[in-house]
Backbone as CSV, one residue per row, in Angstrom:
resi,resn,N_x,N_y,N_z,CA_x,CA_y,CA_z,C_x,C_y,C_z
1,UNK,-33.230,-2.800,-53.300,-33.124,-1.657,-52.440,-31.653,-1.300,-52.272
2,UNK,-31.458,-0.079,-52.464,-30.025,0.690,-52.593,-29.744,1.385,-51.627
3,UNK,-28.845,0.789,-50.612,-28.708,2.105,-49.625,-27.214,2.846,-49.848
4,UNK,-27.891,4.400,-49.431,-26.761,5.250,-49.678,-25.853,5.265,-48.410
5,UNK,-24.298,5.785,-48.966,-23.345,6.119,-47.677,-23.851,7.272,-47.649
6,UNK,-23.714,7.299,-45.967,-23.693,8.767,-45.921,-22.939,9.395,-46.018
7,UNK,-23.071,10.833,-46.283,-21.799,11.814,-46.553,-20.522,11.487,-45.224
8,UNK,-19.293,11.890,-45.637,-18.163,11.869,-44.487,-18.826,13.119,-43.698
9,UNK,-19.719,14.629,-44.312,-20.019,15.390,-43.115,-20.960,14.755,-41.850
10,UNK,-22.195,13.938,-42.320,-23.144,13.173,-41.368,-22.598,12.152,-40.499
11,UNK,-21.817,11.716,-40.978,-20.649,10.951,-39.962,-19.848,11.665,-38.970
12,UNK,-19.435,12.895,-39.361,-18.432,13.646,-38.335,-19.619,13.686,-37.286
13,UNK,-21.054,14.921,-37.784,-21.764,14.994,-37.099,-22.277,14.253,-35.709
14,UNK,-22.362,12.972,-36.898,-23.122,12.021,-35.676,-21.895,11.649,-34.339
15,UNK,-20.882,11.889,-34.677,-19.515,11.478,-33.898,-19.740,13.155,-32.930
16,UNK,-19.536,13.767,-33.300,-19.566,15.196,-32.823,-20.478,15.205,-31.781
17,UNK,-21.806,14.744,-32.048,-22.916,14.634,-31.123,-22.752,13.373,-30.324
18,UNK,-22.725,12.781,-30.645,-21.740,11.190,-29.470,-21.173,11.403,-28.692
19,UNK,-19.831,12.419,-28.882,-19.176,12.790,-28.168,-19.469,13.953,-26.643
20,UNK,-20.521,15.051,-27.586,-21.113,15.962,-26.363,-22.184,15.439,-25.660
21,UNK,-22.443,14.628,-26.143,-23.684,13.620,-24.941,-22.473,12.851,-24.010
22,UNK,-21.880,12.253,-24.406,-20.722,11.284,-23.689,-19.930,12.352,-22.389
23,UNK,-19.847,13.341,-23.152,-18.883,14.616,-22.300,-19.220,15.511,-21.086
24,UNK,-20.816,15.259,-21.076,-21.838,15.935,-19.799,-22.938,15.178,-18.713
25,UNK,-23.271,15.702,-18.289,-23.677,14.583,-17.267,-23.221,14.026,-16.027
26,UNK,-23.981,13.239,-15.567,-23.601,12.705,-13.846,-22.532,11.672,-14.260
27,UNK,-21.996,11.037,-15.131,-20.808,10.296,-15.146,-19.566,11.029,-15.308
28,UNK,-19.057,12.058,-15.790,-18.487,12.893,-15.555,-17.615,13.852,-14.670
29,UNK,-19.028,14.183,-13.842,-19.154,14.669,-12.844,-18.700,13.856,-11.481
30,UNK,-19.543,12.788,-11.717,-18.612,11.544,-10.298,-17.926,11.240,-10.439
31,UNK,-17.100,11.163,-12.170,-15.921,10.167,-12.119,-15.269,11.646,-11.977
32,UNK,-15.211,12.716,-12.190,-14.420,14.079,-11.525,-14.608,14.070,-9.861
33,UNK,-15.302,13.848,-9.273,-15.795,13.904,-8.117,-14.499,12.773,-7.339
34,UNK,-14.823,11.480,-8.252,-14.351,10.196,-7.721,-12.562,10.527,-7.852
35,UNK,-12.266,11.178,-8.891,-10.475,10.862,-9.248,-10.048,11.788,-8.219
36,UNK,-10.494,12.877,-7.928,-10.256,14.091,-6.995,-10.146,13.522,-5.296
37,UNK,-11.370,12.811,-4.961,-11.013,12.160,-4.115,-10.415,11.286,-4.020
38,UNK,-9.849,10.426,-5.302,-8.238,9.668,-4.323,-6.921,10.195,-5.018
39,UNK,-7.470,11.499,-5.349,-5.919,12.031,-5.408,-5.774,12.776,-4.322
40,UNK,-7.146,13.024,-3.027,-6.650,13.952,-1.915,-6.112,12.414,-1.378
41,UNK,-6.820,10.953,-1.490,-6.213,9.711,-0.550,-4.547,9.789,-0.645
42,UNK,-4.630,9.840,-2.579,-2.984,9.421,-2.796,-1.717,10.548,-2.091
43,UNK,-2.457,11.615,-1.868,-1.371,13.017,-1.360,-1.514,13.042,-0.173
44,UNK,-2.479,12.318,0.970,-2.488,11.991,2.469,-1.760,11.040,2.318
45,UNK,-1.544,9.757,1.489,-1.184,8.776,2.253,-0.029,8.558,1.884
46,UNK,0.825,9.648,0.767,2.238,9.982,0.434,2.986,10.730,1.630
47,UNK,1.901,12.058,2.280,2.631,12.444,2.976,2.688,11.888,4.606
48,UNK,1.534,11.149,4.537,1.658,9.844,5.627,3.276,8.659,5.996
49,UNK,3.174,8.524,4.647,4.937,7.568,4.250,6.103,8.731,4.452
50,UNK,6.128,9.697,4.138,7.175,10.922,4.204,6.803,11.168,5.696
51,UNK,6.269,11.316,5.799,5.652,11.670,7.996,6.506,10.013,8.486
52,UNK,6.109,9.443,8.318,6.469,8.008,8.939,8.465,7.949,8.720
53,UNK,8.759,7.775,7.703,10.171,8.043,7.188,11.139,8.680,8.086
54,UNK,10.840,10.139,7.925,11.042,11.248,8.950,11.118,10.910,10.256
55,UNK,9.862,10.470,10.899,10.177,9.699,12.395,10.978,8.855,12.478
56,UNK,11.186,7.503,11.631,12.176,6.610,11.537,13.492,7.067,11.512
57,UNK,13.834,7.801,10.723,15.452,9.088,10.673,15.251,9.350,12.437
58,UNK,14.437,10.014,12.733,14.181,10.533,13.877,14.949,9.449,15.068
59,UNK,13.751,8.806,15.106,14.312,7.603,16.206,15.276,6.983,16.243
60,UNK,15.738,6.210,14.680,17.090,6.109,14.241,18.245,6.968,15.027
61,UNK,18.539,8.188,14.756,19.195,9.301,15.175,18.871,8.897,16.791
62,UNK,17.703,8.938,17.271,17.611,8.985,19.102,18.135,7.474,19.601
63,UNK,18.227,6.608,18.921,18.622,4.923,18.923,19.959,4.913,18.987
64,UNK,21.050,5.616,17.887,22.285,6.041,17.998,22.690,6.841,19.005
65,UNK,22.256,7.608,19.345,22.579,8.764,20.391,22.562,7.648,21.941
66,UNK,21.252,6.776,21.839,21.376,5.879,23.377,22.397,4.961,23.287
67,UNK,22.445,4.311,22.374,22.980,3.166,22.116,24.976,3.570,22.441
68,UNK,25.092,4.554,21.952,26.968,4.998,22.043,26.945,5.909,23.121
69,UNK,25.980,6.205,23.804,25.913,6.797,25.208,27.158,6.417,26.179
70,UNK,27.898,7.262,26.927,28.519,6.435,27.872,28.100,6.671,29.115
71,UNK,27.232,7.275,29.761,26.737,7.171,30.947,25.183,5.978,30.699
72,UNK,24.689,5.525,29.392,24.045,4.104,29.622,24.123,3.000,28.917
73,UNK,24.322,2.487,29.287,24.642,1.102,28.887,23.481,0.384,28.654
74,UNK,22.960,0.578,27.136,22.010,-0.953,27.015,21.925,-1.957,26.496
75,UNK,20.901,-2.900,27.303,21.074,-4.080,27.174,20.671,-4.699,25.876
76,UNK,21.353,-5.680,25.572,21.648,-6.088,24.377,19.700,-6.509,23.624
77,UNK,19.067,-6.808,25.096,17.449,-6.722,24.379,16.734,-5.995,24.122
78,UNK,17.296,-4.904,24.335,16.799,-3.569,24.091,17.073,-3.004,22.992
79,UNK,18.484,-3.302,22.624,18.836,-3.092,21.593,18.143,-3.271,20.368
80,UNK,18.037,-4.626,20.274,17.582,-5.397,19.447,16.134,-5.052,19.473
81,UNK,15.571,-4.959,20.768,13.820,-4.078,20.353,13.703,-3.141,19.405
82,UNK,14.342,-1.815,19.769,14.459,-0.717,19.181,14.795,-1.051,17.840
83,UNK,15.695,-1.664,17.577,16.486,-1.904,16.074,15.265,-2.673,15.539
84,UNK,14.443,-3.732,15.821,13.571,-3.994,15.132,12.008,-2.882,15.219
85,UNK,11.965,-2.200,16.459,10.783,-1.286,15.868,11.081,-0.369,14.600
86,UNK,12.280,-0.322,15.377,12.890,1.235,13.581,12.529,0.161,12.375
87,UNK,12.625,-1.024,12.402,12.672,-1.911,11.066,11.163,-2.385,10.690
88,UNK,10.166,-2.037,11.747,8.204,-1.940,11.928,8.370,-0.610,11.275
89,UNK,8.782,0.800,11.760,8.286,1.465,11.452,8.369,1.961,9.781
90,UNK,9.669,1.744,9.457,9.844,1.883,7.830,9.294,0.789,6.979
91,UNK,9.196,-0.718,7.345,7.960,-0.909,6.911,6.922,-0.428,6.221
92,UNK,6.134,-0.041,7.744,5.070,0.660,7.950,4.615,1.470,6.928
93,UNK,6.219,2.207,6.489,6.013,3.207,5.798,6.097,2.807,4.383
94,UNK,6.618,2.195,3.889,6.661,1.273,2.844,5.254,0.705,2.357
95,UNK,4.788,-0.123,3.402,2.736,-0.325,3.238,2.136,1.015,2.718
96,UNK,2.154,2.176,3.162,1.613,2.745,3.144,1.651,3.715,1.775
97,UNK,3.426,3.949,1.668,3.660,4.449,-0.096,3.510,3.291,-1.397
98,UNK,3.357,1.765,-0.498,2.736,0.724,-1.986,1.898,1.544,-2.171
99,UNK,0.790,1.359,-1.036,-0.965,1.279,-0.951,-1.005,2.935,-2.225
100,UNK,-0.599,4.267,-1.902,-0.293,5.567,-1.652,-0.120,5.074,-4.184
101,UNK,1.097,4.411,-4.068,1.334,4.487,-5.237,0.603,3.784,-6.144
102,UNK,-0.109,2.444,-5.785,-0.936,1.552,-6.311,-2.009,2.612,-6.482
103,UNK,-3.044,2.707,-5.566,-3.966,4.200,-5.584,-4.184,4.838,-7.040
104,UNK,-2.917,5.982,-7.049,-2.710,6.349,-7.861,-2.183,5.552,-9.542
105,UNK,-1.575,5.164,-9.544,-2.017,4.012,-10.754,-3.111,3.628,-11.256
106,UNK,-4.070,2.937,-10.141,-5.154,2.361,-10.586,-6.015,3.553,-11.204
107,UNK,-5.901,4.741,-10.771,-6.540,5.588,-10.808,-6.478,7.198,-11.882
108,UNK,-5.193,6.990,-11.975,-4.156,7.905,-12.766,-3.352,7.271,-14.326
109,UNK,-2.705,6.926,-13.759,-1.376,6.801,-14.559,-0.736,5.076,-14.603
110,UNK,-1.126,4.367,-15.491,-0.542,2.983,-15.014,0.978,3.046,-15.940
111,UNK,1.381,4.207,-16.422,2.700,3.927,-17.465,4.290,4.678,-16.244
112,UNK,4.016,4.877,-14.890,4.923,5.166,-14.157,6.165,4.073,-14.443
113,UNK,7.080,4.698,-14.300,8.480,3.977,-14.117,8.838,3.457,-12.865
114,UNK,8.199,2.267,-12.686,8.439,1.651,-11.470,9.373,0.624,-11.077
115,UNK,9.934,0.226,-10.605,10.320,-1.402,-10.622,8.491,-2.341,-10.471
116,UNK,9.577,-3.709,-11.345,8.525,-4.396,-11.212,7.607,-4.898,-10.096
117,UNK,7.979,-4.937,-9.174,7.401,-5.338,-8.071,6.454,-4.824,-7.553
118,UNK,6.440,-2.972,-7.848,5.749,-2.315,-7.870,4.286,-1.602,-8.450
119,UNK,4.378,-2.874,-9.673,3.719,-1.991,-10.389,2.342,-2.746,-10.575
120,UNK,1.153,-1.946,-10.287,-0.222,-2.370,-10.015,-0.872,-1.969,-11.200
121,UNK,-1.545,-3.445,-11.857,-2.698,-3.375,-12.749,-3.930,-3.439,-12.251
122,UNK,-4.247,-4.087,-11.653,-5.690,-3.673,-11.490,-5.713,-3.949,-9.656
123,UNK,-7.121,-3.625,-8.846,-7.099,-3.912,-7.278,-6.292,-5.381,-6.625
124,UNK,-6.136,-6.506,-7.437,-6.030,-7.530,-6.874,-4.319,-7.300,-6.765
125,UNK,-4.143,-6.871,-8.068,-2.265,-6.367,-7.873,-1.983,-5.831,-6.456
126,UNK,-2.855,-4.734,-6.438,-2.959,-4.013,-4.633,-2.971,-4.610,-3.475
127,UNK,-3.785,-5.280,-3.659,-4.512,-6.290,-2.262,-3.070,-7.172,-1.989
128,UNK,-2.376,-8.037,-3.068,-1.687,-8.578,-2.942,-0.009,-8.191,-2.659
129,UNK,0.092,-6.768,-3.209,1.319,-6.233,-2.576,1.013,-6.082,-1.038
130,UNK,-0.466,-5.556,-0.647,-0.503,-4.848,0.839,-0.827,-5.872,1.888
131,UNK,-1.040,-7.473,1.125,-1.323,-8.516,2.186,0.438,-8.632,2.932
132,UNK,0.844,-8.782,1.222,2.388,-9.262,1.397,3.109,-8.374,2.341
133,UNK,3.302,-7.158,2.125,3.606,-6.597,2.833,3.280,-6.398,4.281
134,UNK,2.154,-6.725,4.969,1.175,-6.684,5.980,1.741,-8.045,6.844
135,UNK,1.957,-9.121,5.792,2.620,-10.528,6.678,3.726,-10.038,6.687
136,UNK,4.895,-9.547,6.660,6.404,-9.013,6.501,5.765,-7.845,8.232
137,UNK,5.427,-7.433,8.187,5.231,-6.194,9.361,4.957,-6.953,10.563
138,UNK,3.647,-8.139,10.336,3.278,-9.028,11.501,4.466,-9.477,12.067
139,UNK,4.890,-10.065,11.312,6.268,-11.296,11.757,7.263,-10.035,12.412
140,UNK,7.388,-9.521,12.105,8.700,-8.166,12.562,8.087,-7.782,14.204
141,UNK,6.623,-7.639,13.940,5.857,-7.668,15.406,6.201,-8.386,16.100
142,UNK,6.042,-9.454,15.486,5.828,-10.670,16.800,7.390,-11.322,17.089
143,UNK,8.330,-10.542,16.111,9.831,-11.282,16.449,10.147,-9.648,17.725
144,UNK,9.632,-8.843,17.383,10.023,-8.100,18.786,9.434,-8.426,20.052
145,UNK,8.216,-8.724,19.850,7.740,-9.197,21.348,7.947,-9.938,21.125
146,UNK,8.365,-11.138,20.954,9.449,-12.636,21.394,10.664,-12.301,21.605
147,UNK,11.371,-11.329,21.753,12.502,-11.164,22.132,12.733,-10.056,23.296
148,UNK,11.670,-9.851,23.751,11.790,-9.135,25.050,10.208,-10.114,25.902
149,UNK,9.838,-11.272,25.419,8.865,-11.393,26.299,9.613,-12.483,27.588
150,UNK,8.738,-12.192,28.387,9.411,-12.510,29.926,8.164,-12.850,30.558
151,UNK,6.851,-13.279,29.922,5.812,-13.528,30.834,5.406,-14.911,30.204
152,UNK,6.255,-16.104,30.528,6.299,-17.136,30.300,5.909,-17.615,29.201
153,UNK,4.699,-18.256,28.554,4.071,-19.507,28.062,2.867,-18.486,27.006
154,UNK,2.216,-17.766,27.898,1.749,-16.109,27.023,2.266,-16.098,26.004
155,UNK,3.144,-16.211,24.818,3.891,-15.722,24.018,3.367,-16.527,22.944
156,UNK,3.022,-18.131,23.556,2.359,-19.079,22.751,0.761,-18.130,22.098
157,UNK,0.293,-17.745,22.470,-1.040,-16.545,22.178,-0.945,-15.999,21.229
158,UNK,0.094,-15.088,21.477,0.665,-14.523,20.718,0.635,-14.557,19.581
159,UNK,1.837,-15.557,19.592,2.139,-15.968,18.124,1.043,-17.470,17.406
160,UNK,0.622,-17.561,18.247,-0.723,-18.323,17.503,-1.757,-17.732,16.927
161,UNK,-1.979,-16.285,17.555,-2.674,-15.376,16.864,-2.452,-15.275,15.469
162,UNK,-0.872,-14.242,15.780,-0.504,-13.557,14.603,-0.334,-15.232,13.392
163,UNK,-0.442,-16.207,13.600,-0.239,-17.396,12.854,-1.478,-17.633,12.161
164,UNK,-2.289,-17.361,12.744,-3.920,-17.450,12.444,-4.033,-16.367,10.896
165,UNK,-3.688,-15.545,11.530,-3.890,-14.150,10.803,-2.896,-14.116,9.268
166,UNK,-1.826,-14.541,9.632,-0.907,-15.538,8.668,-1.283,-16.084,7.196
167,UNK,-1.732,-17.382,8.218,-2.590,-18.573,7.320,-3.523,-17.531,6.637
168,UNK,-4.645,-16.812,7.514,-5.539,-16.392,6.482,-5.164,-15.350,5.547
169,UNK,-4.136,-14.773,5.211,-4.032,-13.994,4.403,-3.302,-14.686,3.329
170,UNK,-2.598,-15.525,3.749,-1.988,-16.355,2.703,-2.904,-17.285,1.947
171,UNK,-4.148,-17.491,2.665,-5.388,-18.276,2.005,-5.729,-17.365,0.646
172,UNK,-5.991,-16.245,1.359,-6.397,-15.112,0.584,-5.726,-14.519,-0.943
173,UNK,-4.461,-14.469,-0.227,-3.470,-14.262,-1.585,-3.596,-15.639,-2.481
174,UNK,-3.482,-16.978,-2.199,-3.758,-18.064,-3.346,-5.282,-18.072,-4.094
175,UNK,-6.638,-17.136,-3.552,-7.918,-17.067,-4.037,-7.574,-16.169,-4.619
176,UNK,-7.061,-15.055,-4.297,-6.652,-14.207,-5.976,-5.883,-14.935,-6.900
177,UNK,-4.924,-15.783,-6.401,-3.909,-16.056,-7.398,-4.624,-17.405,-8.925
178,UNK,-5.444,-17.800,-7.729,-6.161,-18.937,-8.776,-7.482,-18.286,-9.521
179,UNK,-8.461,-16.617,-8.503,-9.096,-16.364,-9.698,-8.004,-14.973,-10.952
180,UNK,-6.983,-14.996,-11.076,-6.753,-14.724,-11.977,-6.708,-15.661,-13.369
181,UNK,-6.294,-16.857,-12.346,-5.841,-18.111,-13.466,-7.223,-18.154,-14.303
C-alpha cells in the first residue's frame, strides 16, 4: 500500500481552515474580553501609583514647609513620623506600579526593558515581588508607631501581630520558592 503526499495546495488549505476555526469563537472573544479587562486594571492601577506619587511630592512639600517653619517648632517625633509616613506612602506606591507593571507583562508584553528585579515571568514572579514588597511597608508601619507610641506595653500587640503576618508571608514566599525548584 502506497500512500500519496498530498499536494503543497491541500496542506495550505488544511492550515487555512485550522487557522479560521482557531480565529472565531468564545475563546477569542474572552481572551479579548479578558486582556481588555486588565488593561483597564493595568491603567487604574498606573494611575493609582502616579495619584499616590503626586500626594507624596505633596506632603513632602507640606513636611518642608512645617518642618523650617519659624513660628513651629517640631518635635523631633514628629518629625521622624511624618518622614517615615512620606517613606509608607511611596512605598505604597511602588506596590502598586510592581503589581500595575507585573499585570501587564503577564498579560501583554514580557520583552519590556526593565531592571531585573522587575521583571515578571509568570504569577508566582508577582506574588513574590508584592509579598516582598508588602513586608518592607509592614515594618515601615510598625517602625512609625513604635516611635511615637506612648501607651505602654500595647506596642508588644502590635508588633507581634505585624510579626505573625511576617513569618507567614515569608512561609509563603519559601512554598513558591521550593515549588519552583
Amino acid at each position: 500500500m502506497v500512500r500519496s503526499v498530498p499536494e503543497p495546495k491541500a496542506i495550505k488549505e488544511r492550515v487555512e481552515a485550522a487557522r479560521e476555526a482557531s480565529s472565531s469563537g468564545p475563546f477569542v472573544i474572552g481572551g479579548f474580553a479578558v486582556r481588555t479587562a486588565m488593561l483597564v486594571a493595568v491603567i487604574a492601577l498606573m494611575v493609582t501609583a502616579v495619584a499616590l506619587i503626586v500626594y507624596g511630592v505633596i506632603d513632602t512639600w507640606r513636611f518642608l514647609a512645617a518642618l523650617f517653619d519659624r513660628q513651629y517648632v517640631m518635635e523631633r517625633d514628629e518629625a521622624l513620623l511624618h518622614a517615615i509616613v512620606i517613606v509608607d506612602l511611596f512605598l505604597l506606591a511602588t506596590v502598586v506600579q510592581v503589581v500595575s507593571l507585573g499585570l501587564y507583562q503577564l498579560y501583554f508584553r514580557q520583552d519590556l526593558k526593565l531592571p531585573r528585579w522587575l521583571k515578571i515571568g509568570d504569577l508566582d514572579d508577582l506574588k513574590s515581588k508584592l509579598v516582598g514588597v508588602c513586608i518592607t511597608v509592614m515594618a515601615v508601619f510598625f517602625l512609625g508607631k513604635a516611635i511615637i507610641w506612648d501607651a505602654g506595653i500595647d506596642i508588644l500587640y502590635l508588633g507581634g501581630a505585624v510579626a505573625m503576618v511576617i513569618v507567614a508571608l515569608t512561609y509563603f514566599l519559601s512554598r513558591i520558592e521550593h515549588h519552583r525548584e
